[in-house]
N, C-alpha and C positions, 0 to 999 in steps of 0.2 A: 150464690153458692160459695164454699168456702174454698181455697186454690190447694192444690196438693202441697204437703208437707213435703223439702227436699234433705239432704244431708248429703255428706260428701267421704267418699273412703281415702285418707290419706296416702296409702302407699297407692294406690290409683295415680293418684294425683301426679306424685311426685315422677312415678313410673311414664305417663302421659309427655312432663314436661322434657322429664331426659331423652324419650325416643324423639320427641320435636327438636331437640339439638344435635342429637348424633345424624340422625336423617339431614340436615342442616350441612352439618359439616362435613358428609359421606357427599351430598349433593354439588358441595363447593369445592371438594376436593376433585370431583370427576371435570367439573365444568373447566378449573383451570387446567386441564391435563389438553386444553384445547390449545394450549398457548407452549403450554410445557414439551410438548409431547412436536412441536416444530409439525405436526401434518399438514398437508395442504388442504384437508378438509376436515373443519373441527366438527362438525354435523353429529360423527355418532357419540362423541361424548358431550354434545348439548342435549341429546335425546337421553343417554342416559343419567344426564344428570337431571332432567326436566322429570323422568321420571321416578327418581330416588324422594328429589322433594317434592314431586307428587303425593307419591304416598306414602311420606313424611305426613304432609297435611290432615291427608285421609286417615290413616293409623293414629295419629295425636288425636284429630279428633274422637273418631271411636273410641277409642278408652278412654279418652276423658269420656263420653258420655256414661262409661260404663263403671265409674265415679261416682256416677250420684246415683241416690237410692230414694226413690219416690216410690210415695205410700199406696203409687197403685203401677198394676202391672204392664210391663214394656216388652212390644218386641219390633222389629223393622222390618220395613219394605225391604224386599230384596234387591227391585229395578229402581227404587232411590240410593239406594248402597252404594251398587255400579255405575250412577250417571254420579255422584258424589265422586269418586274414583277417577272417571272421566276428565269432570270439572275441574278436579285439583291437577292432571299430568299437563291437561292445554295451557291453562293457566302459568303454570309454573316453567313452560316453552315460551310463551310469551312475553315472560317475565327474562327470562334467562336470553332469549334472542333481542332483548332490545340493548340491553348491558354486553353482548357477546364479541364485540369488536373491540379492540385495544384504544382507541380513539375516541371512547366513547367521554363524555364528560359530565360535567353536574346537571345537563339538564336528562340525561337519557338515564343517571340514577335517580332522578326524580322520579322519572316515568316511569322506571321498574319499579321502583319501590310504590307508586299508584297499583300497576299489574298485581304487584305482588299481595297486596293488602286487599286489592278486589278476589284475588283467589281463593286468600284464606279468608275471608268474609263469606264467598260464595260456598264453599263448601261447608263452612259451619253452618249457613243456613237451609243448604240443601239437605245438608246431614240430620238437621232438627226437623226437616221436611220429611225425611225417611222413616223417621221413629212412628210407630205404629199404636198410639192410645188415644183414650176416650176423654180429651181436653183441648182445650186452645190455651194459644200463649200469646201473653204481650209484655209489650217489655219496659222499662223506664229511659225516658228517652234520654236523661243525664249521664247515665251509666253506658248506655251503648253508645252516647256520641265522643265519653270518656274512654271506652275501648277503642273506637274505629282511630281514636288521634293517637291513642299511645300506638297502635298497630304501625300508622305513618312512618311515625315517627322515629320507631327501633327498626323498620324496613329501612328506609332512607339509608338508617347510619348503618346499618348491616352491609348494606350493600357496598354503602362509601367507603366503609374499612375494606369491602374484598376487593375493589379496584381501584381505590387510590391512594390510602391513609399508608405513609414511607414512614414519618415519623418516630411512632412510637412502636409500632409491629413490625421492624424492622425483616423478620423471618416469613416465609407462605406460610406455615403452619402455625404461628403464633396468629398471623392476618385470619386466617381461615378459622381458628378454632373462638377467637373472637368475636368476626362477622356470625358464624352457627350460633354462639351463646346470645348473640343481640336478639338475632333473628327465632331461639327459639323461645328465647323467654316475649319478645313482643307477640308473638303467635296465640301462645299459653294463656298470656296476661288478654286479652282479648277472648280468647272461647273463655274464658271462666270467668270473666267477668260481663260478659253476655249472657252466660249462665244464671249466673248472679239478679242479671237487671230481667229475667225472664218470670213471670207470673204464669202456673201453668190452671186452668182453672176446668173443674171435668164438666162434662159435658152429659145430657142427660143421658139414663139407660138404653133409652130404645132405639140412640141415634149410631149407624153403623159408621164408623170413618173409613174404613178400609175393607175389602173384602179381597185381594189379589194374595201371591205366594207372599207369607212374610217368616221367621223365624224369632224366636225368643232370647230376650237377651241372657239369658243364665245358660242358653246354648253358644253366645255370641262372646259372653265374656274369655273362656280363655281360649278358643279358636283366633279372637282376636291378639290377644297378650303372645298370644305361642306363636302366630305367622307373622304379629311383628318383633319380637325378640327373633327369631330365623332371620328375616329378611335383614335387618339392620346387623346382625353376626356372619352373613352372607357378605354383606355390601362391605361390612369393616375388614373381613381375611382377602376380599377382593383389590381393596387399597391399600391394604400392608405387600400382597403379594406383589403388584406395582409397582409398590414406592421401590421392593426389594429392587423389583426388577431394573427400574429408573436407578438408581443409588448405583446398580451394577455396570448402566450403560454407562454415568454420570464417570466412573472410576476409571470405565474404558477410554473412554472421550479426555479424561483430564491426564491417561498414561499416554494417550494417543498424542494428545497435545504439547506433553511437556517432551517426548521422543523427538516431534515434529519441530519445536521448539531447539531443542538439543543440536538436529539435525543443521537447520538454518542457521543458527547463531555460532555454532563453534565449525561451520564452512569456509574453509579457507578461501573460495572466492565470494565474488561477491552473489549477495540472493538479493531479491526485491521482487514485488507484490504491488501492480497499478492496477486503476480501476478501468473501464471501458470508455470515461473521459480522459485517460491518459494522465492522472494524476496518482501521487506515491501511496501505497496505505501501510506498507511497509517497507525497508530496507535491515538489512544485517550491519553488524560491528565491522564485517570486510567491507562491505561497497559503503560504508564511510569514511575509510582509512583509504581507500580507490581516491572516492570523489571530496576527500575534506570536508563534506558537509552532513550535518550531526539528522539523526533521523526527523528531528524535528522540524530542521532547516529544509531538509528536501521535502517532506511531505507539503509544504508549503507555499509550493512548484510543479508545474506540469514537468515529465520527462524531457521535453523536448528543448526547455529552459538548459539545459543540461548540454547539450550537444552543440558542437558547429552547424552555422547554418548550411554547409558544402555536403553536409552528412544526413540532413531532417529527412530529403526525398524517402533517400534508402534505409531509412530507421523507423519512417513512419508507414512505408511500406510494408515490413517485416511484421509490424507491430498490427498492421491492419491486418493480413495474411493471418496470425495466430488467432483474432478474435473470431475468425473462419472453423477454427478447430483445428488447426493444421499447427502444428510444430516445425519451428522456424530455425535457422541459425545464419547470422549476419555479424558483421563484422563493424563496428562506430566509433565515434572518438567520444568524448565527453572530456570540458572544462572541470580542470580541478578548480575548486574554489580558490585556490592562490597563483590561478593562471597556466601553469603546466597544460598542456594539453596529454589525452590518455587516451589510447588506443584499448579498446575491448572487445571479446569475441562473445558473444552472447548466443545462447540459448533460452527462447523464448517457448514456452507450454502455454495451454487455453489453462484458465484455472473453471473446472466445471462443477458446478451445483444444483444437483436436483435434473440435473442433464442439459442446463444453458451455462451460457461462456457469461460468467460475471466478472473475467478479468484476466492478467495474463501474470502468470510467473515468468521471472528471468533470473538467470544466471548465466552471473558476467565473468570472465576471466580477464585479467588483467596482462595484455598481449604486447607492453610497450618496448619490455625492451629487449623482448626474444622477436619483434619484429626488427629493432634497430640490429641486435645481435645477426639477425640475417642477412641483415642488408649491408652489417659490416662485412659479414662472410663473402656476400657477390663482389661487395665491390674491390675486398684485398683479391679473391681469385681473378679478375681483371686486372689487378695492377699487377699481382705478381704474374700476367700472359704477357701484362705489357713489358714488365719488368726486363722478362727473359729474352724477350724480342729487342728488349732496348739492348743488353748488356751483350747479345750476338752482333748486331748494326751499329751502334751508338760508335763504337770505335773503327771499325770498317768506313763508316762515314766523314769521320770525324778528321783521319788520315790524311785522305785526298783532297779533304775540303782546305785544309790547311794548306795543301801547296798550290792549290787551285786559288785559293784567298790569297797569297802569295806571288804566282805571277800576275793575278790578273791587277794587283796595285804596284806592283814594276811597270804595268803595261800602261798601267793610270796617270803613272809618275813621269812614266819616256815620252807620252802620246803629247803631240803640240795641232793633234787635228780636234777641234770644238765638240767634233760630233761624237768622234771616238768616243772620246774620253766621259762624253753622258752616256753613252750606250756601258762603258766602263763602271761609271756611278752606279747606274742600275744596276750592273752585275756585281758589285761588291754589297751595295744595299739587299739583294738577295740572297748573297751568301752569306750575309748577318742575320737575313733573318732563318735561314738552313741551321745557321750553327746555332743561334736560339733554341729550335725544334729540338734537334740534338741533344744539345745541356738540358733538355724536360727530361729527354729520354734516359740521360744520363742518371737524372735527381731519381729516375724511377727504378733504376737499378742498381743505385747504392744501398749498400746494407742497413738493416733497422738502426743498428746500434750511433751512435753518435755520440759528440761528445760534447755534452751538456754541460753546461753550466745554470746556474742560480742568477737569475736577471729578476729586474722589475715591471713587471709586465709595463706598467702604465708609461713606464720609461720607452717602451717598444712604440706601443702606441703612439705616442705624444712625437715622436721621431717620425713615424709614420706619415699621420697625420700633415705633419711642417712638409715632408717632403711631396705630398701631392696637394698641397694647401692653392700654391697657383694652377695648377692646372682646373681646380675644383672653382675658384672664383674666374676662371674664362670662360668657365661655361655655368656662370650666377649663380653656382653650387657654397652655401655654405657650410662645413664639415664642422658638428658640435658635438665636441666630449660631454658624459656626463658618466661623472667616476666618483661608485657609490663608499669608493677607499683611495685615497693618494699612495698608496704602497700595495703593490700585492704579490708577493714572490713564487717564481714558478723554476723547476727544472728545463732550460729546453737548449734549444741552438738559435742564439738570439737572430742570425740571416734567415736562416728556414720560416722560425715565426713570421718576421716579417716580410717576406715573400708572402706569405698569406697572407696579410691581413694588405699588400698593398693589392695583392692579386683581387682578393674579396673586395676593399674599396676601390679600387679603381673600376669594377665592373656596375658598382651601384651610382659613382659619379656618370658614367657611361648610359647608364640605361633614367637618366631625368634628362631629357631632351629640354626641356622648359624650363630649367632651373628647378629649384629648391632648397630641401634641407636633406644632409645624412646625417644620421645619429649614427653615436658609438658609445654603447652604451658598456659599463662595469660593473657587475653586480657580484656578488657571493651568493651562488649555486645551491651551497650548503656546507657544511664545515668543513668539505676538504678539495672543495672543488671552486673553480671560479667559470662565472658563466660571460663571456662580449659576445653584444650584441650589436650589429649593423644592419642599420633599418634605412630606408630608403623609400622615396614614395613615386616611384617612376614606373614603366611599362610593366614591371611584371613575367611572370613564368605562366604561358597556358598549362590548363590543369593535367593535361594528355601530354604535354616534355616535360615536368616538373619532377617524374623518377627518373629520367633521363640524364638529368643535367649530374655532371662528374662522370660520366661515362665517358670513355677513349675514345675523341677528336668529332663529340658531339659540342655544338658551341650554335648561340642563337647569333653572333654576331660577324657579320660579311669579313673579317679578316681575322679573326679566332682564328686557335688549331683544334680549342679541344680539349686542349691537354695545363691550360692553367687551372682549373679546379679539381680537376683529377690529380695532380701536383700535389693542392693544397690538403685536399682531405689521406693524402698518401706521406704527408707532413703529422695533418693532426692526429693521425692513427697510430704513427711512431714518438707521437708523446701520449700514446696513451689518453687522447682527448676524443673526446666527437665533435662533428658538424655537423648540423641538419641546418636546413635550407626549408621555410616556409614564404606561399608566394601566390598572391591575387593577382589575375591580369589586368592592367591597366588601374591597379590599387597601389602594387610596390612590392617587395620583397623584404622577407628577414634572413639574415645568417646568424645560426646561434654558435659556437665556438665553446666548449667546457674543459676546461684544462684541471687537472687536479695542483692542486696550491703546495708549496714546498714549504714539509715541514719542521715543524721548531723554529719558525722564521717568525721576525715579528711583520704582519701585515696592518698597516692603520686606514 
């Protein structure tokens, strides 16, 4: 018998391979809204997109069948139609679920693209299965093993380009509308050249092939053309309304962001952003300018790198507290990166997403020297209680002591009894040291004003120094300068200064029982200030007196009054200076001393 005659309608044709690429890329467009779209569950847009390219498949094929024009008459099963239908949506889930994960790699777009090419295979030939006339078909086995490779082939890369290819599609929509073009012309190029390689050959008259509900293709043709132009004009104002909608979150999220942004960056104190390992993911332009180190340098350090270790307990406390959900506020130091230590009052927030704590904001305030400002304030209100008390007593005292110092070295001088005369010692050595007390009390109730002069600091020093140099080598104490300038000029009252600084060294030679080293160190503060420092590596200040010390006639040592560093820091406040006093027990002690530098002076 002779095989039926075929031909083939052009605009079919074309019409066929365009809905295989829009359904394509309507399909690939829903699929990535799985990633786009941040849900926690991408499931209904793999369903809807499994079944847009479902019946992508389905649709292409039926008009392509409805293409060619064979010289004898066709119509289809109906329950082939619908399992056709079927076979293309599972298919196309299975395809799309194995590629559906971010992670996925070249061997799992293999394996889709296998899926995908068994799909559209299956339903072309379930589809051919459906058609309802009075012939058999076979086919050339060159031609359709020529279809099934090129199918691989344009699947594989279709698919490669939608989830990997950076390159040259550098946009989704350039990636997307190229993966749809591979994948619809591999599709196309496959049913019509199956077509092609198929011999339909009739069958005799009396043999029946079908007898169930079927329908005619001249009823099938534009029911089908018309429900697939709908559906794909359906699916395309469904993605334009999206993308709108997307573009509109997209505008929101990036005003949101640059506000947010805005907010952070131009905050006068400091912001930062650590993760739930306690390491930086952000900080601000302020808590750089806080801690000296550039955002790059801290993210490349845990928070705690940051801080004294005297401060970790209660910082890592605070920090544990917030990833609780609770909002914190603590108070810590953190190392400036050129040493300075910084006092900060922080408020710490859970940073929450999706309704888990993946981290904690803070903002820090920089509290260093409205903490030192306060503490100047306590302690001039205690000197000037002392003051007042001194300047009522000091002279009432001062009076009687004098004639009392008076007869009792007449009485020193006349006495020829051995005994006397040491019970006499004692009392004069007592009233020297009365009238010591006194002259404290006295320094506390003279007025601010003084009258300075322009000295050399290091001059003071070096004086200093010579003069308690033996007492420091009797007890194996060696006392080393190290002067980052040989010149450094200050306004002050050169006796006063150095009442401090022997008061401060004489209590650090004091407190190294064992011998050692005292440093005195000189450095420049900053351009108008000059910073000595006296370091010391002896007992130490416990952590619970170490705000105590400079308070009135508090003293750690068995014949102190109390009142020598209360003196000193009642010196450096009237030049305008500070002291702070930093100190580990059984580590050592520092004194810092900042004097501002007299200027227009040459310092070298």
């Amino acid at each position: 018998m002779e095989s039926f005659s075929t031909n083939y309608n052009s605009f079919i044709v074309t019409l066929s391979v365009v809905i295989a690429i829009i359904y394509s890329f309507t399909a690939f467009d829903l699929f990535s809204r799985k990633h786009d779209e941040n849900s926690k569950n991408g499931i209904p847009w793999l369903l809807a997109a499994a079944f847009t390219l479902g019946t992508g498949y389905w649709t292409m094929h039926f008009v392509g069948m409805l293409a060619i024009k064979l010289s004898s008459p066709v119509d289809y099963r109906l329950i082939g139609v619908v399992l056709t239908l079927g076979i293309a949506i599972t298919g196309s889930a299975v395809t799309l679920a194995v590629i559906k994960k971010r992670e996925s790699n070249v061997y799992s777009v293999a394996l889709g693209s296998i899926f995908m090419s068994a799909t559209a295979l299956m339903v072309h030939f379930a589809g051919m299965a459906a058609v309802n006339f009075n012939a058999t078909i076979t086919y050339n086995s060159f031609l359709l093993t020529l279809a099934i490779t090129v199918l691989l082939v344009f699947s594989f890369f279709s698919l490669w380009v939608l989830c990997y290819e950076q390159r040259f599609f550098k946009t989704p929509l350039l990636k997307k509308l190229v993966a749809s073009i591979i994948a619809g012309t591999g599709i196309s190029f496959m049913h019509y050249t199956t077509l092609i390689a198929a011999s339909f050959t009739p069958i005799s008259s009396g043999q029946e092939v079908f007898s169930g509900y079927s329908f005619e293709k001249d009823f099938a043709a534009p029911f089908l053309i018309i429900t697939a132009l709908v559906i794909v004009t359906v699916l395309v104002l469904i993605s334009v309304m999206r993308d709108r909608q997307l573009a509109r979150k997209a505008t929101e999220l990036i005003e949101s962001e640059n506000r947010y942004n805005s907010m952070v960056e131009n905050n006068p104190d400091g912001v930062f952003l650590i993760d739930m390992y306690g390491h930086f993911i952000r900080i601000n332009r302020a808590l750089e300018d806080i801690t000296g180190y550039t955002a790059e340098e801290a993210m490349n350090q845990p928070f705690l790198n940051l801080i004294p270790e005297d401060y970790h307990e209660q910082t890592f406390r605070c920090f544990e507290d917030t990833k609780k959900g609770q909002p914190q506020k603590c108070e810590t130091m953190v190392h400036h990166k050129y040493g300075d230590k910084v006092v900060l009052k922080i408020t710490t927030i859970p940073h929450i997403v999706n309704g888990k704590v993946k981290g904690i904001i803070g903002i820090a305030k920089d509290v260093t020297e409205l903490n030192m400002a306060e503490e100047l304030i306590r302690r001039s209100e205690k000197l000037t209680a002392v003051g007042e008390l001194a300047a009522g007593v000091a002279h009432e005292i001062r009076n009687p002591l004098t004639s009392l110092k008076g007869f009792t070295s007449i009485l020193h001088s006349s006495s020829e009894d051995k005994k006397n005369k040491e019970f006499l010692e004692i009392m004069l050595s007592e009233i020297d040291r009365i009238n010591f007390i006194v002259s404290e009390f006295m320094m506390l109730a003279k007025p601010d004003k003084k009258n300075f002069q322009t000295q050399n600091l290091i001059s003071i020093l070096q004086h200093v120094i010579a003069l308690l140099g033996t007492q420091a080598i009797m007890k194996n104490i060696r006392l080393i300068p190290e002067y980052e300038v040989n010149q450094i000029q200050v306004d002050c009252e050169e006796n006063q200064l150095k009442q401090v600084f022997v008061n401060v060294i004489k209590n650090a030679i004091e407190a190294m029982e064992g011998g050692g080293k005292v440093q005195v160190k000189v450095n420049l503060h900053d351009q108008n200030r000059v910073k000595i420092s006296i370091i010391d590596h002896g007992t130490g200040i416990p952590k619970d007196k170490l705000d105590k010390v400079g308070q009135p006639f508090f003293t750690l040592k068995e014949s102190g009054t109390g009142l020598g560093l209360m003196v000193s820091f009642k010196i450096i406040q009237n030049h305008n200076g500070i002291m702070q006093i930093e100190s580990k027990e059984n580590k050592g002690t520092k004194v810092e001393i900042i004097l501002p530098i007299k200027k227009n002076e040459q310092n070298t």
